[in-house]
C-alpha positions in Angstrom: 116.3 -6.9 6.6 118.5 -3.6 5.9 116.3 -0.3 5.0 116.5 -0.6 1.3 114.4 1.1 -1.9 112.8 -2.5 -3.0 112.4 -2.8 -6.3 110.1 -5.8 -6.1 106.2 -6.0 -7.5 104.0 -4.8 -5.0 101.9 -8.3 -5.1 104.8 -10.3 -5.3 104.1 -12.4 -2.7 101.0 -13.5 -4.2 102.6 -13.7 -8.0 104.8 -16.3 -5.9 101.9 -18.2 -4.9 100.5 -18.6 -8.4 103.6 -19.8 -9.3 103.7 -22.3 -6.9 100.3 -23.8 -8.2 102.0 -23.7 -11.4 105.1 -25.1 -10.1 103.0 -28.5 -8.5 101.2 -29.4 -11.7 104.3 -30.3 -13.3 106.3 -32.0 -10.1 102.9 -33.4 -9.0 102.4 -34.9 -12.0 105.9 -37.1 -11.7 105.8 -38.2 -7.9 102.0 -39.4 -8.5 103.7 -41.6 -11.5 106.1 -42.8 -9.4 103.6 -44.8 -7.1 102.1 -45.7 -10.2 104.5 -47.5 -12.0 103.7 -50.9 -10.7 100.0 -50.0 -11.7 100.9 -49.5 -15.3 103.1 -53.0 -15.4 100.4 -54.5 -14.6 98.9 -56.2 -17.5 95.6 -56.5 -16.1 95.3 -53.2 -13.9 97.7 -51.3 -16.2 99.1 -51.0 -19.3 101.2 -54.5 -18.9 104.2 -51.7 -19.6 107.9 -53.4 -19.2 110.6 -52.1 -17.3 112.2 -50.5 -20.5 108.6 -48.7 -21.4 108.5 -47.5 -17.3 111.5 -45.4 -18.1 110.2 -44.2 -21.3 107.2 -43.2 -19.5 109.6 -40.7 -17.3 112.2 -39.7 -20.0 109.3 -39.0 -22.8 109.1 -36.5 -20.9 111.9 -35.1 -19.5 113.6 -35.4 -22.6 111.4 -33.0 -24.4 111.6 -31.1 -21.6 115.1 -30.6 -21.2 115.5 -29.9 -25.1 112.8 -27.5 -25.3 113.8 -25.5 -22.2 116.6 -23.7 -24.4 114.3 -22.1 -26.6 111.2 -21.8 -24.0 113.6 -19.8 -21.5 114.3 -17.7 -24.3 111.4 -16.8 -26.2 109.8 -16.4 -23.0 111.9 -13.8 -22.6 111.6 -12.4 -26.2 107.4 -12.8 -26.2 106.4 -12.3 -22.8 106.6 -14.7 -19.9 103.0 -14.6 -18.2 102.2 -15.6 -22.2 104.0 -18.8 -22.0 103.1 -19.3 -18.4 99.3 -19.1 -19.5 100.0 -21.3 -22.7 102.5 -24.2 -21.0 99.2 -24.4 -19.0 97.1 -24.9 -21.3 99.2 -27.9 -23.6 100.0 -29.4 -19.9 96.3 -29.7 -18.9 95.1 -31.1 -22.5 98.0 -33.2 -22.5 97.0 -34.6 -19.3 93.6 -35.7 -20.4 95.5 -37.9 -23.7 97.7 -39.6 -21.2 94.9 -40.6 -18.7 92.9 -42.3 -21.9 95.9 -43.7 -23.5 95.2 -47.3 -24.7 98.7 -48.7 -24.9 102.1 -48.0 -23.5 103.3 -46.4 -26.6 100.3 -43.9 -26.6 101.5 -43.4 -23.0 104.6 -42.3 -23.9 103.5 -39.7 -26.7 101.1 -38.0 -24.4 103.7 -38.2 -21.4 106.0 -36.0 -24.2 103.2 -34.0 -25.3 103.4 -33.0 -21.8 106.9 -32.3 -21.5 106.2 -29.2 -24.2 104.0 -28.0 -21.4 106.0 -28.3 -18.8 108.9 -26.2 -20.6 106.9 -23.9 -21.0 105.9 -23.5 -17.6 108.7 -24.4 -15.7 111.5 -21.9 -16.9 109.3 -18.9 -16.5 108.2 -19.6 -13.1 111.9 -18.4 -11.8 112.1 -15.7 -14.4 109.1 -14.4 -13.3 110.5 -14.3 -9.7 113.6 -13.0 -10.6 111.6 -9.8 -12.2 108.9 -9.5 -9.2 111.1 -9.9 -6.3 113.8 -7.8 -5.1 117.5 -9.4 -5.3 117.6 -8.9 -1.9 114.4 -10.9 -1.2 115.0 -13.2 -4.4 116.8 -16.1 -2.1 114.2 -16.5 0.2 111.0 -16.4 -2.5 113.5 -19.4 -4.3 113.8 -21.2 -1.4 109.7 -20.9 -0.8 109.9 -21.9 -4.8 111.9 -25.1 -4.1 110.1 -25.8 -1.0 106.8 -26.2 -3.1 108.7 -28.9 -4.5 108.6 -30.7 -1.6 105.4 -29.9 -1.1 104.2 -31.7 -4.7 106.6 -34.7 -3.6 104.3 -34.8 -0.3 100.8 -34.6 -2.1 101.6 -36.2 -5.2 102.3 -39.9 -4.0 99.5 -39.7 -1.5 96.9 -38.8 -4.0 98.3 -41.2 -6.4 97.8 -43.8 -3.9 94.2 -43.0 -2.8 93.1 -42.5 -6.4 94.8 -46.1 -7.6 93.1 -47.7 -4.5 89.9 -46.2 -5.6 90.1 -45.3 -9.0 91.3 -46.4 -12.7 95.4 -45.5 -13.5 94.0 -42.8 -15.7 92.7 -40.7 -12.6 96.7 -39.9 -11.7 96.7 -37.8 -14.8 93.4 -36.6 -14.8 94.0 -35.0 -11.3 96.1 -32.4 -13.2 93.0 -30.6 -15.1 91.7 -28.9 -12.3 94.9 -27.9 -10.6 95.9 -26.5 -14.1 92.2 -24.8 -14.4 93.0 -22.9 -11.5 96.3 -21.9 -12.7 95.3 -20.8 -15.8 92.7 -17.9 -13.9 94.8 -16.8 -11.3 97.8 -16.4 -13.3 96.2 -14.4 -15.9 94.5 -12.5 -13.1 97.5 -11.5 -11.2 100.9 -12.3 -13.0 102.0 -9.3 -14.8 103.5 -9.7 -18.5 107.2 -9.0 -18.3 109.9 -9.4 -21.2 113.1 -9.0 -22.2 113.4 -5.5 -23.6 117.0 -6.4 -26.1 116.4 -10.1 -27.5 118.4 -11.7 -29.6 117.6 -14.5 -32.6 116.9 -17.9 -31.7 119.0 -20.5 -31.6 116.8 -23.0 -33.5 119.9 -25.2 -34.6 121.6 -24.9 -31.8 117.9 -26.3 -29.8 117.7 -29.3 -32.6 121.1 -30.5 -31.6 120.9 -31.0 -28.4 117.4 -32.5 -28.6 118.4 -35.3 -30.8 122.0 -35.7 -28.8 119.9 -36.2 -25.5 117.5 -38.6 -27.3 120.1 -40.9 -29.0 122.4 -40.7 -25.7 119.4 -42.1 -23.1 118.0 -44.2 -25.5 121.2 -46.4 -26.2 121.9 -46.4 -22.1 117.8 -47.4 -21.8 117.9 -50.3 -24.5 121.3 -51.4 -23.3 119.9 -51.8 -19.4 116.8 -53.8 -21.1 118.6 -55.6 -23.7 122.0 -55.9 -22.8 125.2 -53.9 -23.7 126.5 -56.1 -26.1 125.1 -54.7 -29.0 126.2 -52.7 -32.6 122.8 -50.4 -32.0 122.9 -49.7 -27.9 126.7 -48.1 -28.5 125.8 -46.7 -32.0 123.0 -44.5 -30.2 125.6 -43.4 -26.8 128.1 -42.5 -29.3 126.0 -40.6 -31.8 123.9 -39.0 -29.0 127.9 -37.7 -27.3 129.1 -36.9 -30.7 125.8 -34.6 -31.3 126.2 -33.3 -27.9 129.7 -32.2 -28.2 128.7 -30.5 -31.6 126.3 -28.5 -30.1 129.1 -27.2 -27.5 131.0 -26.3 -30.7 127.9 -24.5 -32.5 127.4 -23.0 -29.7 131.0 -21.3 -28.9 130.6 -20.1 -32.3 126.9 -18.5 -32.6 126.5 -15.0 -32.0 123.3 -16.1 -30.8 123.3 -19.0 -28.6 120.9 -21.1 -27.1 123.1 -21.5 -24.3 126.2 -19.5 -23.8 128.5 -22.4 -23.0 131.1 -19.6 -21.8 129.0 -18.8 -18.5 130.6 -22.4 -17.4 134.3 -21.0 -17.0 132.2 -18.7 -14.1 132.2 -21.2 -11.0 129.8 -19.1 -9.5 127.6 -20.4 -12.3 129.4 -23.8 -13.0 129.7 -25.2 -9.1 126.0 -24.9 -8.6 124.9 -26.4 -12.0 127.1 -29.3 -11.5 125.6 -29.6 -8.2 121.9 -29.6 -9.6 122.9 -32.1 -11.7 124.5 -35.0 -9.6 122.1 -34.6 -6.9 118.9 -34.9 -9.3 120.6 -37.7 -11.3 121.3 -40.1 -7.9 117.8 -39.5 -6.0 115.5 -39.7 -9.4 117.3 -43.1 -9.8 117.0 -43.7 -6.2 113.5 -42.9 -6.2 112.8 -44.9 -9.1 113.5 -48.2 -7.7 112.2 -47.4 -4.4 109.0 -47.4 -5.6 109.4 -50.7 -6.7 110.9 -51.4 -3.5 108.0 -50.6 -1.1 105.1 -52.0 -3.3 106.7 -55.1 -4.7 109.6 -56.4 -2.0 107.8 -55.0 1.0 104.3 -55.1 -0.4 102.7 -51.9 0.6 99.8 -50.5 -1.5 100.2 -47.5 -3.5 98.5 -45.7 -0.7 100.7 -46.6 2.0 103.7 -45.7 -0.6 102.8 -42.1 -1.3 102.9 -42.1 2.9 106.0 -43.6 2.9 107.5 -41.0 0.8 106.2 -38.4 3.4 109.7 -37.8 5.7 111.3 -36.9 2.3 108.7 -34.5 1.4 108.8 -32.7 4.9 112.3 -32.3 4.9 111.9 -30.5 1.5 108.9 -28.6 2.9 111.0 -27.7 6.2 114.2 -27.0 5.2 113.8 -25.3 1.4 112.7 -22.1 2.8 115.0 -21.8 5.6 118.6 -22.9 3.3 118.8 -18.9 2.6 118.9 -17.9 5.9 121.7 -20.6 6.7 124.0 -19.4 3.5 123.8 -16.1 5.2 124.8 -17.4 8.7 127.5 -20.4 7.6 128.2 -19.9 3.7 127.0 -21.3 0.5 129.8 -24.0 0.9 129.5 -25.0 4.4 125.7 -25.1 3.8 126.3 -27.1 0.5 129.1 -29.6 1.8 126.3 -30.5 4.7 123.1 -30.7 2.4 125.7 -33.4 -0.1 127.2 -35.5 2.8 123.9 -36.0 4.5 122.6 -37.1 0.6 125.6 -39.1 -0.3 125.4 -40.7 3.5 121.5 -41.5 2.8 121.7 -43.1 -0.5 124.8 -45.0 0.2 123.0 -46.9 3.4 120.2 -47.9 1.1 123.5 -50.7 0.3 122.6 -52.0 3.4 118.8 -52.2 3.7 117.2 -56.0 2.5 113.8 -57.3 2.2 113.5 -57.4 6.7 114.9 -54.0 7.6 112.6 -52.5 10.0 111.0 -50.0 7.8 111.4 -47.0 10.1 115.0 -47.4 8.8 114.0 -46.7 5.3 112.1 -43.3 6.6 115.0 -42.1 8.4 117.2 -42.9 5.0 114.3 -40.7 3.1 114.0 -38.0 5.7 118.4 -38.1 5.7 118.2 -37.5 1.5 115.1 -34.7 2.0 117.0 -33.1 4.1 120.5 -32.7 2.6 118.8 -31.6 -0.8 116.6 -29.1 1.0 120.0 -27.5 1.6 121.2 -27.7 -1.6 119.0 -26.7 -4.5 117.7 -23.3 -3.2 121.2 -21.8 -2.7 122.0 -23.3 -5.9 119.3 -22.2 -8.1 120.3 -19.0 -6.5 123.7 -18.5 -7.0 123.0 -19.8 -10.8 120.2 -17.1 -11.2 122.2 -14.1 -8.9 124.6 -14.7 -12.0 122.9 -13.0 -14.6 121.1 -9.6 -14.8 117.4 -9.5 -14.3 116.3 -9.0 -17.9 118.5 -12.4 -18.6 116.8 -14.7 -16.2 115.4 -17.0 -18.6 118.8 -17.7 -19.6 119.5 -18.7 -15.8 116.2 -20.6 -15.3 117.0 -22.7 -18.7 120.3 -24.0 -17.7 119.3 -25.1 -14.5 115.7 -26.4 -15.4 117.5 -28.2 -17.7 120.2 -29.6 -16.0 117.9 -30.4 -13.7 115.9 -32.6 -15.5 118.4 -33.8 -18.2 120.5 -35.0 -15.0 117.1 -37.0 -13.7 116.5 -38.6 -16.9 119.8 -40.2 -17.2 120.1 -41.0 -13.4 116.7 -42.8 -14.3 118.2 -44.5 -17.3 121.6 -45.3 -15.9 120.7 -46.4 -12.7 117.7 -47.9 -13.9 120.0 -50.2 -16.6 122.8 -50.8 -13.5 119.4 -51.9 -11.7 118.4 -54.1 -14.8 121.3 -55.6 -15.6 122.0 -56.6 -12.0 118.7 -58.4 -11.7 118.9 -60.0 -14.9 122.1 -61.8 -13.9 120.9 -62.6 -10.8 117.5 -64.2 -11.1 118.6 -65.8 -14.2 119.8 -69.3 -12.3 116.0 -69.2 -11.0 114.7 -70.0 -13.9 115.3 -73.2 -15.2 112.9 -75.2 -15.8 110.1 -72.7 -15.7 107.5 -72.3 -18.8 109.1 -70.3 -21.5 106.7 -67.5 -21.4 106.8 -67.3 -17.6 110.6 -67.3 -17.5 110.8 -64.4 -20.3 108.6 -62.2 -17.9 110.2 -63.2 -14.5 113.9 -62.0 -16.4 112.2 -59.3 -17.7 111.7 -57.3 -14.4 110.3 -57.9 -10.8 106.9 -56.9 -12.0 107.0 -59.4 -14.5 107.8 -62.1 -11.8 104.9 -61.2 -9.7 102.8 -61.3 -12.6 104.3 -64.8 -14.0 104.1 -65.8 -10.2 100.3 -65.8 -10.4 100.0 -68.1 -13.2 102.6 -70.9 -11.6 100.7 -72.5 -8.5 103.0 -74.0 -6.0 106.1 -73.1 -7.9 105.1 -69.2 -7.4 106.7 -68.6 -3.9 110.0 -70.0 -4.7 110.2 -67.8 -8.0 109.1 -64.4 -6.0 111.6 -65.0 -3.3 114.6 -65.6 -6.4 112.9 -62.2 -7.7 112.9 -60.1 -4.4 116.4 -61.5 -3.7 117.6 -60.3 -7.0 115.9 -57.4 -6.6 117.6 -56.4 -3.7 120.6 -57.2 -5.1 120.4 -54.7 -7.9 118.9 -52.0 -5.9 122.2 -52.4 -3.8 124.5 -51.6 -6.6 122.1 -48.7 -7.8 122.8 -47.0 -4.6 126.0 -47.5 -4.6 126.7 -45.6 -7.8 124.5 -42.8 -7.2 125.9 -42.9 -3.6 129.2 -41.9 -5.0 127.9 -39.3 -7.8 126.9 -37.7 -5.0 129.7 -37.7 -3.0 131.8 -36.4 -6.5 129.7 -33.0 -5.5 131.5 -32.7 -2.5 134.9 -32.7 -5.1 133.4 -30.1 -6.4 131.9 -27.6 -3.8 135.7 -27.9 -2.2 137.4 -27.1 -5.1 135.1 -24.5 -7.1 132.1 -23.2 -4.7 132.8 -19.7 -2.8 133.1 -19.9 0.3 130.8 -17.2 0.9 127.5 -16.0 -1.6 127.7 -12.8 -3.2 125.7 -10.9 -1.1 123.2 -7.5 -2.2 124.3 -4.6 -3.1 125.6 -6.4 -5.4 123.2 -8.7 -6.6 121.1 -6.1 -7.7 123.8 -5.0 -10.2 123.7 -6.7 -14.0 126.6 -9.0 -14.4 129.2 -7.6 -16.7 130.7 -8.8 -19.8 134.2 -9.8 -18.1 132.5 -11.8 -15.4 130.4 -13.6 -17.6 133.4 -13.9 -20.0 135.1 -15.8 -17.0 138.0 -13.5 -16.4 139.2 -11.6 -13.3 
């Protein structure tokens, strides 16, 4: 690195570590439910959740999440960000604790969005905090150790999952938070500093309603269409009302002199081109990783143990690759980097068209490690060039927007593929039915965990019903990765035709961006 006056916290280093224990509570908590999905359809061993209360598990969630995130960045900002650090915490670890002792699936699904309160509150600070403690010229490399904690979670998380399910109740997968949050809690308030923004503004609590109820009515009607068909008054009621609400918060928010989200940083492709990125490539893998979950444990019959070690070549590539991506945007260029990360993903996902219920496995872990790799080389330089946008004081503005597209795009990836997936199977299994008991031919269209569990009850007729299923299955996992295949490659549209060629590079970084540039004009 040049000789430079760095402006960064002298225990920055170790403020990014604490970070990163606050960064794995909330993405271990969603690879650990991953391997535990089958678990909680499981009407003896779970919950006996169907496939439609599975994805409400995850968007519960992510939907509050993603709609609190708007305010979160920002009065994190306005009231201190160790504050909300310390407090997201808190809610996270409690909220943990209800979802481990919920009693039904609905209860499930409260806690799970109980949790999602947390989690906004922790998430969006995490990157503001870096963005105050590091030195621009350092920031891209702490991001890239940031994202690579990512990969570490998606590493640990279906592991542990796995061992505690073979040992332990379902419950113990959220219980495993408390500690990690415990530990948190005292070395944050030990060793984060308290940093705000020193010229708020009002908040946006209209502007925060509307897109909260537009997300919930539009992934609702695309859930309850995939479970109950398309065909219905309700299902396009809810996509159409959740769009309309949507677009009427782009409208509010033009005209507030105090937006939630200043919809004007999108003309900026410097800002836009890396949040549309962040948003394909999180809404084809969470889809992608949805139904391979269900893939290994049901079709291929590995335990949740040998799942969350399945999962492991993703997670390395993450880990390997994450903090390196910074070093390669220096050498090659954000797009170069970016076109490479997005063809390697596209080229993964797409071949899962190809794998069946007999493809050597080894196959699969090449696909996973392929998909690792080419996001590893795609969020940091992203998440970057989306924070490098805005001036320091302003970063919770920068970690909103792409925390939220972020997880906004993985809760509809999970909810349209997830219906594609449905739907497909429904259709398909369907002709496999006749003449099965009504109640055993309900659960078997219901979802592949509901033909395993009808299966037990059948006798002799059980293999040829769980060979219809896993047929079908594969069938509808095809066409899944076939759509998020090509959202994917729709981010290599984009990176040609909007992403620099080159990142903006320190000194000038370290500068504030100005009105003009933010304004989107020359």
């Amino acid at each position: 690195m040049e000789p430079h006056e760095n402006t960064g916290h002298p225990r920055r280093w170790a403020i990014l570590g604490v970070l990163v224990i606050s960064l794995l509570v909330v993405v271990l908590d969603n690879t650990i439910l991953n391997v535990a999905l089958r678990t909680l359809a499981d009407p003896v061993h779970g919950l006996g959740a169907s496939q439609g209360e599975l994805e409400w598990s995850i968007n519960s969630y992510t939907l509050v999440f993603a709609g609190l995130l708007f305010t979160f960045g920002v009065l994190g900002d306005r009231l201190g960000r160790k504050r909300f650090l310390l407090v997201g915490l808190a809610l996270f670890g409690l909220a943990s604790l209800l979802s481990a002792y919920a009693q039904d699936p609905a209860q499930l699904i409260g806690a799970r969005a109980l949790m999602g309160v947390g989690g906004a509150a922790i998430m969006p600070v995490t990157l503001s905090i870096i963005s105050n403690v590091f030195d621009p010229r350092e920031r891209a490399r702490a991001i890239g150790v940031w994202a690579g904690a990512v990969g570490l979670a998606v590493a640990i998380g279906p592991i542990l999952g796995g061992a505690l399910l073979e040992h332990y109740w379902w419950g113990s997968v959220f219980l495993i938070n408390v500690p990690v949050v415990a530990l948190g809690v005292v070395l944050v308030a030990a060793l984060v500093p308290e940093s705000r923004d020193p010229n708020p503004g009002r908040v946006d609590l209209f502007g925060v309603l509307l897109s909260v109820v537009g997300l919930v009515a539009l992934t609702y009607g695309i859930i309850d269409g995939g479970e109950h068909g398309f065909d219905r008054l309700p299902v396009w009621a809810a996509i159409v009302g959740g769009l309309a609400v949507l677009a009427w918060f782009v409208s509010h928010e033009l005209r507030s002199d105090h937006p939630s989200l200043d919809v004007r940083l999108f003309r900026v492709p410097r800002f836009a081109a890396p949040v549309a990125l962040v948003g394909l490539v999180f809404f084809a893998a969470m889809g992608v990783m949805f139904f391979n979950a269900f893939y290994l444990q049901l079709v291929r019959g590995y335990s949740p143990l040998e799942t969350g070690l399945l999962f492991l070549p993703f997670a390395a590539a993450q880990l390997f690759f994450a903090p390196r991506s910074a070093a390669m945007v220096r050498r090659f260029g954000g797009r170069a980097v970016a076109l490479v990360g997005l063809a390697l993903t596209a080229v993964a996902l797409g071949a899962f068209v190809f794998v069946d219920a007999v493809t050597p496995i080894w196959i699969v872990l090449v696909l996973t490690f392929l998909q690792g790799t080419g996001m590893a080389n795609i969020m940091p330089p992203a998440t970057e060039s989306i924070m490098s946008a805005l001036p320091r004081e302003k970063a919770g503005v920068g970690s909103a927007v792409s925390n939220t597209v972020r997880q906004v795009a993985g809760a509809l990836g999970v909810a349209v593929l997830g219906s594609v997936l449905s739907a497909v199977y429904r259709s398909d299994v369907a002709s496999a039915l006749a003449g099965l008991p009504a109640p055993a031919r309900a659960a078997a269209e219901e979802s592949i965990s509901g033909a395993y569990a009808a299966a037990a009850q059948l006798g002799p007729a059980a293999p040829r019903l769980i060979a219809a299923a896993n047929d079908s299955f594969v069938s509808a996992m095809h066409w899944a990765a076939a759509v998020s295949a090509l959202v994917a490659a729709l981010g290599i549209v984009i990176v040609l035709r909007w992403m620099p060629a080159r990142p903006v590079l320190a000194p000038a970084d370290a500068r504030p961006a100005t009105e003009p540039e933010l304004a989107g004009t020359p």
